[in-house]
PyMOL Python script that loads the backbone (N, CA, C, O; Angstrom):
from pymol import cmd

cmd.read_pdbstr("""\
ATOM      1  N   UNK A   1       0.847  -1.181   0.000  1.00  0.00           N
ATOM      2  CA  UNK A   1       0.000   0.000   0.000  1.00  0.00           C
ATOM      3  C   UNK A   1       0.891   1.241   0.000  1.00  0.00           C
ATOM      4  O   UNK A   1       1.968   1.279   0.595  1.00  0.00           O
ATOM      5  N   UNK A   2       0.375   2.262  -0.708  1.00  0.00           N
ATOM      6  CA  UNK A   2       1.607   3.654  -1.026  1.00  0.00           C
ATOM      7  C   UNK A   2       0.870   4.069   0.314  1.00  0.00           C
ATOM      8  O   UNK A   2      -0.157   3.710   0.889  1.00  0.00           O
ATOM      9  N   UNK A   3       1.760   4.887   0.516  1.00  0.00           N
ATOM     10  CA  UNK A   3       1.769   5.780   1.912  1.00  0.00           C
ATOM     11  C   UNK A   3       0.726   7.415   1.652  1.00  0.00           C
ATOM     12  O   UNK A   3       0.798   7.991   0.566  1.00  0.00           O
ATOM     13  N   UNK A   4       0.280   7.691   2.221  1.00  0.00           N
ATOM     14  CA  UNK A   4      -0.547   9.032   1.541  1.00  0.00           C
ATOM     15  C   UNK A   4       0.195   9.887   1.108  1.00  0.00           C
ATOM     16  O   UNK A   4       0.322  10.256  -0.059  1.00  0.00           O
ATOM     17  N   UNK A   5       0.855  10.333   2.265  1.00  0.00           N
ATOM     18  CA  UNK A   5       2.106  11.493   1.623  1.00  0.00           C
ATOM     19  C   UNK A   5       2.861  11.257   0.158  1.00  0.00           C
ATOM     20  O   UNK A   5       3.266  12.185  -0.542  1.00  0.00           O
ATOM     21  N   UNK A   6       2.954  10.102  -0.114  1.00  0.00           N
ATOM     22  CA  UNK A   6       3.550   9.581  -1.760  1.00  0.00           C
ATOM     23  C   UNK A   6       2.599   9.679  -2.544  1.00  0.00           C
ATOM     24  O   UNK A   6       2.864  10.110  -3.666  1.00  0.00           O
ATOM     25  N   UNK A   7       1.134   9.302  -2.212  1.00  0.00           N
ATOM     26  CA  UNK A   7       0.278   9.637  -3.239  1.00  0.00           C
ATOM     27  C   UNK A   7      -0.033  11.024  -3.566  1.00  0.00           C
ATOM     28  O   UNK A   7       0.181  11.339  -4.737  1.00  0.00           O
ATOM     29  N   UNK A   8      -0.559  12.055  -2.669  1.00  0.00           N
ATOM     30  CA  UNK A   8      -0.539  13.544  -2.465  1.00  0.00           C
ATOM     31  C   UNK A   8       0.698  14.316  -3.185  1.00  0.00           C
ATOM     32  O   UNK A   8       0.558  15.358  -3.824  1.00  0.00           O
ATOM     33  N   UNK A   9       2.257  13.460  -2.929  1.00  0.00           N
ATOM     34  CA  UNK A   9       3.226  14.323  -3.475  1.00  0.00           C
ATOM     35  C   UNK A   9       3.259  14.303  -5.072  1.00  0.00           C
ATOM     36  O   UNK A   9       3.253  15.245  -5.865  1.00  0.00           O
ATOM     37  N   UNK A  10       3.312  12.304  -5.383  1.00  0.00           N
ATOM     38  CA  UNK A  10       2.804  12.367  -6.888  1.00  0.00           C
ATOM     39  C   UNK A  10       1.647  13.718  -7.626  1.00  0.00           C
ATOM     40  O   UNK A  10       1.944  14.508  -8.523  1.00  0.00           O
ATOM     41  N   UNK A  11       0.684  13.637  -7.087  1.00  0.00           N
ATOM     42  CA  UNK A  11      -0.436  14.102  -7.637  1.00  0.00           C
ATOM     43  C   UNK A  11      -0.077  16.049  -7.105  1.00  0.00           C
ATOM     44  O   UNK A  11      -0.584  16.905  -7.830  1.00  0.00           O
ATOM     45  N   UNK A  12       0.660  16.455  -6.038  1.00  0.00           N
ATOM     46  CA  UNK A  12       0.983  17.949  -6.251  1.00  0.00           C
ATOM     47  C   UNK A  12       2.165  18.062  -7.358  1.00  0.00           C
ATOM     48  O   UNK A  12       2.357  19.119  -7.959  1.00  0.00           O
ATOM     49  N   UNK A  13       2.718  17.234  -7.520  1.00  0.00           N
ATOM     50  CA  UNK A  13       3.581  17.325  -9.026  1.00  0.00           C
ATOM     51  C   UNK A  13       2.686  17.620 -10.475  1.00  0.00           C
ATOM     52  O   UNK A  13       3.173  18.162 -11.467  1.00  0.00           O
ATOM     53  N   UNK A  14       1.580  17.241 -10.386  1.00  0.00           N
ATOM     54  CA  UNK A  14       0.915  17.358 -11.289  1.00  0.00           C
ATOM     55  C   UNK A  14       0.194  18.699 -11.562  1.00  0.00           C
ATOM     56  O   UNK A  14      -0.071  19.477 -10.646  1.00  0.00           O
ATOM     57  N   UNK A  15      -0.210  19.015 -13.256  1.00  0.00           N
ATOM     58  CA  UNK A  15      -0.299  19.875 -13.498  1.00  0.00           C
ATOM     59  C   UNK A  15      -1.914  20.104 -13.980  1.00  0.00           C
ATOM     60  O   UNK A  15      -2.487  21.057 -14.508  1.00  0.00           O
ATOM     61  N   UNK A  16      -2.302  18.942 -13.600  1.00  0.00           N
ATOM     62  CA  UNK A  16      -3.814  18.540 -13.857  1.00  0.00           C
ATOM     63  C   UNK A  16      -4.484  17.238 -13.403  1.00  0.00           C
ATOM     64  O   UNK A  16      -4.025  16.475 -12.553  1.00  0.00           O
ATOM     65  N   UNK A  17      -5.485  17.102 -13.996  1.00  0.00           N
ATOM     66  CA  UNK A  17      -5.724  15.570 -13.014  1.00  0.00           C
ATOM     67  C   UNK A  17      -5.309  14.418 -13.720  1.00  0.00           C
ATOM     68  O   UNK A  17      -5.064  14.329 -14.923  1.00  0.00           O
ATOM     69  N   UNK A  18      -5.264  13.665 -12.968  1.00  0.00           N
ATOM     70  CA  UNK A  18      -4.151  12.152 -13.101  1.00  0.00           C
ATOM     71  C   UNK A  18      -5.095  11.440 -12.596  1.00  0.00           C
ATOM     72  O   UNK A  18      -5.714  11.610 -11.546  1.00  0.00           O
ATOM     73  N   UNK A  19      -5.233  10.215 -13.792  1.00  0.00           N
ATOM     74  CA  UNK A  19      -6.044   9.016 -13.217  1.00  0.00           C
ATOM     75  C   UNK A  19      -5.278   7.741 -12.889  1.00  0.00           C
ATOM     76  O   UNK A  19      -4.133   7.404 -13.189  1.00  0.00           O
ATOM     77  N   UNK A  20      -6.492   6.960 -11.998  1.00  0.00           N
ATOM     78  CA  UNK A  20      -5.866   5.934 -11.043  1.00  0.00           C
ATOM     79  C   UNK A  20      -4.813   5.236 -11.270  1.00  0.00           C
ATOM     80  O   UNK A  20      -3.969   4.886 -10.445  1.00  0.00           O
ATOM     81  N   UNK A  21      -4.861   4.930 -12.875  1.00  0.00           N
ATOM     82  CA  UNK A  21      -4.039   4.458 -13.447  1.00  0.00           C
ATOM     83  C   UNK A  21      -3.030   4.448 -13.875  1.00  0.00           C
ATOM     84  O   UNK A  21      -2.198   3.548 -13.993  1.00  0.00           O
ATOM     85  N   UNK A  22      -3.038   5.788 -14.225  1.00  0.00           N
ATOM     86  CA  UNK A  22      -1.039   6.664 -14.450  1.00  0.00           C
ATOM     87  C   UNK A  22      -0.740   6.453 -12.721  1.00  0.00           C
ATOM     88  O   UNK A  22       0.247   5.845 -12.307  1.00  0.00           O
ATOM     89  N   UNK A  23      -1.677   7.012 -11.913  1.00  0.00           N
ATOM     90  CA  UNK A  23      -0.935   7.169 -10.626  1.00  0.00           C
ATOM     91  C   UNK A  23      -0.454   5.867  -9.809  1.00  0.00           C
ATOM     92  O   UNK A  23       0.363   5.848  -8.888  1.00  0.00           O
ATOM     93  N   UNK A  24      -1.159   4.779 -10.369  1.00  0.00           N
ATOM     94  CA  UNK A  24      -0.442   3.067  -9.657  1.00  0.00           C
ATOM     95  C   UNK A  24       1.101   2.941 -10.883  1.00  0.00           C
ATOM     96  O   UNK A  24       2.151   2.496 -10.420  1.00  0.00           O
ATOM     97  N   UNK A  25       1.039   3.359 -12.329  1.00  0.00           N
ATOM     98  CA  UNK A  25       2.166   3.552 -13.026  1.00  0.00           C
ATOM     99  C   UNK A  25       3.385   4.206 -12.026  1.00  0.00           C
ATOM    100  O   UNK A  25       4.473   3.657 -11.852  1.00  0.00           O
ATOM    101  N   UNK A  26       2.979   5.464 -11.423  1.00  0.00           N
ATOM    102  CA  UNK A  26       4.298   5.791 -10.923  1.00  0.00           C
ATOM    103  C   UNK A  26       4.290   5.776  -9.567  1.00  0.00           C
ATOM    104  O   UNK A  26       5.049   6.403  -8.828  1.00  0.00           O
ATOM    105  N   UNK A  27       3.338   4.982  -9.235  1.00  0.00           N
ATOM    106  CA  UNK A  27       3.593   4.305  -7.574  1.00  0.00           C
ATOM    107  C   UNK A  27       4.359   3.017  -7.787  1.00  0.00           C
ATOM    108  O   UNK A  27       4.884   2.365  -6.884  1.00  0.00           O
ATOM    109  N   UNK A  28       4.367   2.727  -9.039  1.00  0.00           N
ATOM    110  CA  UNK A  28       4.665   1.030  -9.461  1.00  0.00           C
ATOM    111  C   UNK A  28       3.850   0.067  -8.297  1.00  0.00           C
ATOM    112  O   UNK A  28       4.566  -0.663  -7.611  1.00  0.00           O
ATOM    113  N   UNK A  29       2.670   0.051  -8.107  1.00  0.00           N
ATOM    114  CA  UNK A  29       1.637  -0.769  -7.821  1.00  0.00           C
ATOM    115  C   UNK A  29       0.151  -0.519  -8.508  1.00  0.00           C
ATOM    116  O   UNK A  29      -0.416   0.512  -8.869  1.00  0.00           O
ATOM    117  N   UNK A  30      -0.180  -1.731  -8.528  1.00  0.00           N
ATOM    118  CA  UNK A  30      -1.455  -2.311  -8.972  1.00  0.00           C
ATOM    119  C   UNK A  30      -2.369  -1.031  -8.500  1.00  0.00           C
ATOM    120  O   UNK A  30      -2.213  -0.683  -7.330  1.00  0.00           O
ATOM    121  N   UNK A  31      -3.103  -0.458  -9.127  1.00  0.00           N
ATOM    122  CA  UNK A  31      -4.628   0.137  -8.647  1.00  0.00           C
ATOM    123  C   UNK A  31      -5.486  -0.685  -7.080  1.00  0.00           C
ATOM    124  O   UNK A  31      -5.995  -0.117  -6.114  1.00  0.00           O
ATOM    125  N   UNK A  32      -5.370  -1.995  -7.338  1.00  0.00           N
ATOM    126  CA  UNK A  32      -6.283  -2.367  -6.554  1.00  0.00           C
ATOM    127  C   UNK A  32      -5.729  -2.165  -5.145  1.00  0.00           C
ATOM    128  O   UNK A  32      -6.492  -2.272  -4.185  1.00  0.00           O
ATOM    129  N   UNK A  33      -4.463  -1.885  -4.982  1.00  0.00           N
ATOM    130  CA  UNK A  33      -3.905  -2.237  -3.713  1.00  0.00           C
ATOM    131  C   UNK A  33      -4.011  -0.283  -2.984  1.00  0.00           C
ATOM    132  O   UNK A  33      -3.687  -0.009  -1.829  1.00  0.00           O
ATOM    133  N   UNK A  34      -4.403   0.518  -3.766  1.00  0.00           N
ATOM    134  CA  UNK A  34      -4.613   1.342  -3.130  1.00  0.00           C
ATOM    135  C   UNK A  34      -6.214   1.892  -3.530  1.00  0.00           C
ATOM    136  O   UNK A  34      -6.679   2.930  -3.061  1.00  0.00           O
ATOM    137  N   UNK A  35      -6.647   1.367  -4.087  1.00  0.00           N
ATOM    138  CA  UNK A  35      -8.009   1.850  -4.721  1.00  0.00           C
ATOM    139  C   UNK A  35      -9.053   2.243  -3.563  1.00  0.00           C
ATOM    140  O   UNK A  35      -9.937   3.085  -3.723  1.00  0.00           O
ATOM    141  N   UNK A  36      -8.809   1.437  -2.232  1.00  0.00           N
ATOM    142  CA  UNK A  36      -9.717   1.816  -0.914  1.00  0.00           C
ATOM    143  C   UNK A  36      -9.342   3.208  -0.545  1.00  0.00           C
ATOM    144  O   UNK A  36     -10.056   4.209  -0.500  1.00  0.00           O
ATOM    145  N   UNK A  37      -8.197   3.078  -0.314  1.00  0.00           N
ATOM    146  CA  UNK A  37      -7.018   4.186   0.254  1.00  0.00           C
ATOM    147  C   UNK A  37      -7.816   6.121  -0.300  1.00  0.00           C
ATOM    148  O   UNK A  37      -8.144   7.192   0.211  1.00  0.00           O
ATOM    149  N   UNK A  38      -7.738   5.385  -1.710  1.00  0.00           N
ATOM    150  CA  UNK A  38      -7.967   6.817  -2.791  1.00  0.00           C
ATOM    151  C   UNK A  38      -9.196   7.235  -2.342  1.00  0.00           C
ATOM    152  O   UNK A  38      -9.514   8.408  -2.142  1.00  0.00           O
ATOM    153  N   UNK A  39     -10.034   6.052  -2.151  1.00  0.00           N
ATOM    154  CA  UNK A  39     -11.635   6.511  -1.909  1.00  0.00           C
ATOM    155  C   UNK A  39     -12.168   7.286  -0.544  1.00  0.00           C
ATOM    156  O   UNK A  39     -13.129   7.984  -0.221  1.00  0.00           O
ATOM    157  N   UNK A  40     -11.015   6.768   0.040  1.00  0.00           N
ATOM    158  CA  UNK A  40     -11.127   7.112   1.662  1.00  0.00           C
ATOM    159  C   UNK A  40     -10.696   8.897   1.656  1.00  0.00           C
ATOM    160  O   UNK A  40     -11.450   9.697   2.211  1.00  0.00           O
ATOM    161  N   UNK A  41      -9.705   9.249   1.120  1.00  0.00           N
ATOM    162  CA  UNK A  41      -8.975  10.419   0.751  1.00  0.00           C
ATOM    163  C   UNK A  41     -10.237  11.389   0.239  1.00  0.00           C
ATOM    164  O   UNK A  41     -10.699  12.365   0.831  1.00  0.00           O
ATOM    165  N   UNK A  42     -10.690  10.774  -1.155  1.00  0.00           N
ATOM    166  CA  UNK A  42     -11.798  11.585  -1.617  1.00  0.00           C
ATOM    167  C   UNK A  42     -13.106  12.385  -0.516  1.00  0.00           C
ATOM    168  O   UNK A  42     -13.510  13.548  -0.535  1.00  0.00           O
ATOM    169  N   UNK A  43     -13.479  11.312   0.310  1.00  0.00           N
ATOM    170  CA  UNK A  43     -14.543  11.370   1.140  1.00  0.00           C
ATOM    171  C   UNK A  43     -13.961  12.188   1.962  1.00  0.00           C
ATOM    172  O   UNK A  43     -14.860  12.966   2.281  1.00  0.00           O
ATOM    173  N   UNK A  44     -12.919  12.522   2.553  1.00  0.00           N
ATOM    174  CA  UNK A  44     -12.801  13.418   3.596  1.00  0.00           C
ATOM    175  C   UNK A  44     -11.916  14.543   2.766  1.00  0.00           C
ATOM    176  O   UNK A  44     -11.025  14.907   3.533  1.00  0.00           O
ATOM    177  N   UNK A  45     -11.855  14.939   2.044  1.00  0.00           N
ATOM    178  CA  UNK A  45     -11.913  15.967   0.744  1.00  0.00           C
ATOM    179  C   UNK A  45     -10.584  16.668   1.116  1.00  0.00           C
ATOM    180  O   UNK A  45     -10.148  17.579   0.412  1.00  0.00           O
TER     181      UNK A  45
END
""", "prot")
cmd.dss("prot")
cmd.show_as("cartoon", "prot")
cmd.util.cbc("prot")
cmd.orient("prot")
């Protein structure tokens, strides 16, 4: 499982939005293994 701070830093590198899928690309893990994680993030905004 990526750590939040790695997901958040990926995605403030970014210059627009990035889907799940580029972002498990440069986590080098599977979507599924953080796909709860992301949802959990969303909901508390």
């Amino acid at each position: 499982m990526a750590a939040k701070e790695e997901i958040l830093g990926i995605l403030a590198g970014e210059s627009g939005p990035m889907n799940r899928t580029v972002l498990g690309k440069r986590l080098g893990l599977p979507t599924s293994s953080f796909q709860n994680q992301l949802d959990r993030m969303e909901k508390q905004g």
